[in-house]
ZATORKE-497832 format. One record per residue: residue in three letters; x, y, z of N, C-alpha, C, O in turn. Coordinates in pm, whole numbers, plus 32768, in hexadecimal, padded with zeros to 4 digits. Example, Ala and Ser with C-alpha at 12.3 -4.5 7.8 and 13.67 -1.06 7.14 Angstrom:
BEGIN
ALA85277DC7830C84CE7E3E830C85287EB6830C85907EB4834E;SER85057F1F82C485577F9682CA850A80038313853D80728324;
***
This chain:
BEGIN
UNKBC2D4A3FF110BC634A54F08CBC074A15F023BBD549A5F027;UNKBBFB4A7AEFBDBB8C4A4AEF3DBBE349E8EED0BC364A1FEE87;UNKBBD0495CEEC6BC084912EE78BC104934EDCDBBB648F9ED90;UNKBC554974ED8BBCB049CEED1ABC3C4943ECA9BBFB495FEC44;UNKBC4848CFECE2BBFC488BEC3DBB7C48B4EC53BB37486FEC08;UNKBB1D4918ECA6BA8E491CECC7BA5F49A8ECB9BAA74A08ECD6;UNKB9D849B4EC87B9A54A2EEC76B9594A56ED07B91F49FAED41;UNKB9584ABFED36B9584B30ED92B8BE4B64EDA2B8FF4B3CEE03;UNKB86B4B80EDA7B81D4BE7EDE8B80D4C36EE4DB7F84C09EEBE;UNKB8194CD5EE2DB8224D1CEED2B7764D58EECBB7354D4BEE64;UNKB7514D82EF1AB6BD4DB5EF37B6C04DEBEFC1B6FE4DADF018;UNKB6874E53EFDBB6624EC3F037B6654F3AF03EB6854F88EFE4;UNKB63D4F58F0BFB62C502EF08DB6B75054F0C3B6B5504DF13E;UNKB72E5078F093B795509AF090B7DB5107F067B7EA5116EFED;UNKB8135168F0C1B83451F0F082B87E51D5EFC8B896515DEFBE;UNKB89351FFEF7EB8C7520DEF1DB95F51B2EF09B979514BEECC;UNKB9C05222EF6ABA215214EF8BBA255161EFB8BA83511EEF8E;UNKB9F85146EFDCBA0A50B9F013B9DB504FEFA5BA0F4FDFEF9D;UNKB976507AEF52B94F501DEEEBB9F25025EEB4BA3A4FC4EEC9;UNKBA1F5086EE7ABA94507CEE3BBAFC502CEE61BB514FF9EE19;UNKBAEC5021EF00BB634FE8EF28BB704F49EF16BBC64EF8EEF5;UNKBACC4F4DEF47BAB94E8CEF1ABACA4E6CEE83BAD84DF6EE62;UNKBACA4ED2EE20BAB34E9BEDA2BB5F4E92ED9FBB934E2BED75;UNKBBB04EFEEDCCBC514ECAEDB3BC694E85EE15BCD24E4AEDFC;UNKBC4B4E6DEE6CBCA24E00EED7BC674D22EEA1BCA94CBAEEAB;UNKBBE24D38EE74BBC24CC1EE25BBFD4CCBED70BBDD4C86ED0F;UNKBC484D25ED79BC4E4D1EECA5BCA94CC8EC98BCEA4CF4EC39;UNKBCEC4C42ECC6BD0A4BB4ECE7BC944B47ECC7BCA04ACDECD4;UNKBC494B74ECA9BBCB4B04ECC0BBB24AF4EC39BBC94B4DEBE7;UNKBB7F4A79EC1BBB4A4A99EB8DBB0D4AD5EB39BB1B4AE4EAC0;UNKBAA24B0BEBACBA484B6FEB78BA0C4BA2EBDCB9F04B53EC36;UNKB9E44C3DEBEFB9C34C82EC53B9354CBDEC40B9424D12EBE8;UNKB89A4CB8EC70B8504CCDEC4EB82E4D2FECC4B8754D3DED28;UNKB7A34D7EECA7B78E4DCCECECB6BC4DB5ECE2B67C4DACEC79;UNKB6874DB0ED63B5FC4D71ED65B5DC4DF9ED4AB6114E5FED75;UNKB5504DE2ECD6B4C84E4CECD3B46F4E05ED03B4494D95ECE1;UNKB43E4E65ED78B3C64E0AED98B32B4E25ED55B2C94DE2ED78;UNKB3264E73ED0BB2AE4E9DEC89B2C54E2AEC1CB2634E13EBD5;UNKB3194DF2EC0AB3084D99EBBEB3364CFBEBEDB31E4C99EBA7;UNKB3694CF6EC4BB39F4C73ECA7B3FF4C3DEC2AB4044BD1EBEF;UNKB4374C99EC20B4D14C64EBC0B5384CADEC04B5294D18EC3E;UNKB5B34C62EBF8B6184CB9EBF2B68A4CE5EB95B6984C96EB37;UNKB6D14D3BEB94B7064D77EB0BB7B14D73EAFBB7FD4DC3EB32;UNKB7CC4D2BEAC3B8474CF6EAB7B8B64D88EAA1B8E44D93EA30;UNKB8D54DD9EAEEB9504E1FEB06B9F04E07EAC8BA304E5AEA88;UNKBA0E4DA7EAE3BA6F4D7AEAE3BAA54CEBEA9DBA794C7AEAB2;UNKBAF64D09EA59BAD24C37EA1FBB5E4C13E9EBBBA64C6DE9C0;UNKBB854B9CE9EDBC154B6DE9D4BBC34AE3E998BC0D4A80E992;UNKBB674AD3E97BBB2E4A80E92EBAC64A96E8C7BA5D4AD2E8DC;UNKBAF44A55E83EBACB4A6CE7B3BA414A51E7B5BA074A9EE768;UNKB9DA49E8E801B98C49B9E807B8F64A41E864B87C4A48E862;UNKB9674A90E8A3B9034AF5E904B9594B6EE8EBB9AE4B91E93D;UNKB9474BA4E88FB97C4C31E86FB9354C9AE8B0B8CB4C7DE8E8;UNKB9634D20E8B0B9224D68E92BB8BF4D98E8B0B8C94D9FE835;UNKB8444DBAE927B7F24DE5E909B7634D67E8EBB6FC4D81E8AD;UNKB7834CF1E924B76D4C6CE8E9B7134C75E991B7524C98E9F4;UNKB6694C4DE99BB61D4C3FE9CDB6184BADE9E0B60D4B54E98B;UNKB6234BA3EA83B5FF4B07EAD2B5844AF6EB05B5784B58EB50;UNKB5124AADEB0DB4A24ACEEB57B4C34A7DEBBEB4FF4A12EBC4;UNKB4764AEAEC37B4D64AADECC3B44C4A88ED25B4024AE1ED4F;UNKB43949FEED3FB3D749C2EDB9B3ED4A17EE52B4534A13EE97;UNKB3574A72EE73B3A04A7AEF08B3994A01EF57B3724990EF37;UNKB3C84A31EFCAB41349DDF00BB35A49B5F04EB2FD4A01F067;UNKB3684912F058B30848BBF08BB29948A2F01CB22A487CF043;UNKB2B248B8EF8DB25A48CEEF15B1FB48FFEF1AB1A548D8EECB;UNKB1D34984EF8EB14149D6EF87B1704A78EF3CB1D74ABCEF48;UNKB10C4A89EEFEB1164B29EEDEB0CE4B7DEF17B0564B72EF30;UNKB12B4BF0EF36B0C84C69EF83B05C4C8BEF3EB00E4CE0EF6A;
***
């Protein structure tokens, strides 16, 4: 379970249908982002917080701080 005070990132190759499902089954979270990996941000979807309104860009470290 995704803790409701914390913002979210989903990322992968995922039929359509299923992105949708994670974006409503997390819309509990504070904020729901979605990774581009052309720009190593992700894009705030979803938001129940004033501070990350959707459409509001996070720049996101991959994982072990190397870039492809």
């Amino acid at each position: 379970m995704i803790p409701t005070d914390e913002g979210l990132v989903i990322d992968g190759k995922l039929p359509l249908w299923l992105w949708t499902a994670l974006a409503r089954a997390y819309a509990g979270a504070r904020a729901v982002a979605v990774f581009e990996p052309r720009t190593s941000e992700a894009i705030v979807i979803a938001s129940r917080d004033p501070v990350s309104p959707i459409g509001t860009r996070w720049p996101v470290e991959p994982v072990g701080g190397q870039r492809a």
